[in-house]
C-alpha positions in Angstrom: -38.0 3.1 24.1 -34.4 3.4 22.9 -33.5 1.1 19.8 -30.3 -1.3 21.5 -29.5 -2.7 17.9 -29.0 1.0 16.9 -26.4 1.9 19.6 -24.4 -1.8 19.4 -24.2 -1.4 15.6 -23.3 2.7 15.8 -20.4 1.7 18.5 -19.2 -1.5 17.9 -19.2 -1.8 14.0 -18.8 2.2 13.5 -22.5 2.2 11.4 -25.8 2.7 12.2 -28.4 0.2 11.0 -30.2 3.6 9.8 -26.9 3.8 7.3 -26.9 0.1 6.5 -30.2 -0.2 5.1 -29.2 2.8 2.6 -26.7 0.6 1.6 -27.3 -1.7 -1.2 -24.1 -3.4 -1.5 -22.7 -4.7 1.7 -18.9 -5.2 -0.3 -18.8 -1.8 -1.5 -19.0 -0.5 2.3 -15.2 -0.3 3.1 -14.0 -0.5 0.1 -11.5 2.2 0.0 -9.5 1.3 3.2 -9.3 -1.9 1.3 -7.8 -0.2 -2.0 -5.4 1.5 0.1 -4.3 -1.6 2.6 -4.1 -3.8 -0.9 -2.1 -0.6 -2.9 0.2 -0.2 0.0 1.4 -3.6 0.4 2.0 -3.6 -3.3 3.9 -0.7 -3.0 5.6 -1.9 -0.6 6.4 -5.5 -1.3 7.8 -4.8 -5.2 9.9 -1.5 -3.8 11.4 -3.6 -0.9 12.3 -6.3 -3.6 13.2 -3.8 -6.3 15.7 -2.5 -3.8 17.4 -5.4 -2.4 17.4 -6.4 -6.3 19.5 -3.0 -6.8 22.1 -3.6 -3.5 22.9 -7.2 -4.7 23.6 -5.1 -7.8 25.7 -2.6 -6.1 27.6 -5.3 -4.6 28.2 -8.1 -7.3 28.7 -5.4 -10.4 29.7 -2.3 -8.6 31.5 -0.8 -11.7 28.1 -1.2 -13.6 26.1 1.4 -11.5 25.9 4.1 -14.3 24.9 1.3 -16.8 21.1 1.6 -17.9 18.4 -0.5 -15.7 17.9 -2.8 -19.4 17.6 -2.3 -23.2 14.1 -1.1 -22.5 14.8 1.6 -20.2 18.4 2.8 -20.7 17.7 6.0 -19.2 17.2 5.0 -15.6 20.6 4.0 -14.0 20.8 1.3 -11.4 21.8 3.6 -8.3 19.0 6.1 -9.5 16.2 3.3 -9.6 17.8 1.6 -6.1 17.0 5.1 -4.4 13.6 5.6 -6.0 12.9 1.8 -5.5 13.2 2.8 -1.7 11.5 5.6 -1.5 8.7 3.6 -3.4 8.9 0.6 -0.2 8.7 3.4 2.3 5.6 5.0 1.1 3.9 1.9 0.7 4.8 1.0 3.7 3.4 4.4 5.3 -0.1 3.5 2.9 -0.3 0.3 4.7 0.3 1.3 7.6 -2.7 4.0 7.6 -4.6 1.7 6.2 -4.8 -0.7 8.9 -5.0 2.4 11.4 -7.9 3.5 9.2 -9.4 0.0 9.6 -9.2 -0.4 13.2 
């Protein structure tokens, strides 16, 4: 006779209850599309707002772009951490993105 919970578990929730029972903790089970999904909107969210941060710059102070970022990190210009603030956004933006792919 052919085990139904084994098939509705394998197809609809992409485990077995074969795998499940191996499984001690149930949290731990998806745990790094999580970590990615969580990392990418970080990523994303502080580069997207790190970027507008340095366009208002650009626009208010325009004559201050080769100034230092602040006291604590006068080596990074403002137009140099507007473009890696963007880049930043864009590949947590492609994380999250995978992540909720991965998910589904």
């Amino acid at each position: 006779m052919i085990d139904l919970s084994f098939f509705l578990s394998k197809f609809l929730f992409g485990t077995s209850t074969l795998n499940a029972s191996k499984d001690k903790n149930p949290m731990t089970k998806n745990l790094k599309p999580i970590a990615l999904k969580v990392t990418g909107e970080f990523l994303f969210l502080f580069g997207l707002l790190s970027w507008v941060y340095g366009v208002l710059f650009q626009f208010i102070f325009p004559e201050w772009l080769t100034a230092g970022l602040s006291h604590i990190t006068p080596w990074i210009q403002v137009d140099t951490f507007t473009i890696i603030s963007f880049i930043v956004a864009a590949i947590g933006f492609l994380m999250w993105r995978l992540a909720k792919e991965l998910s589904n």
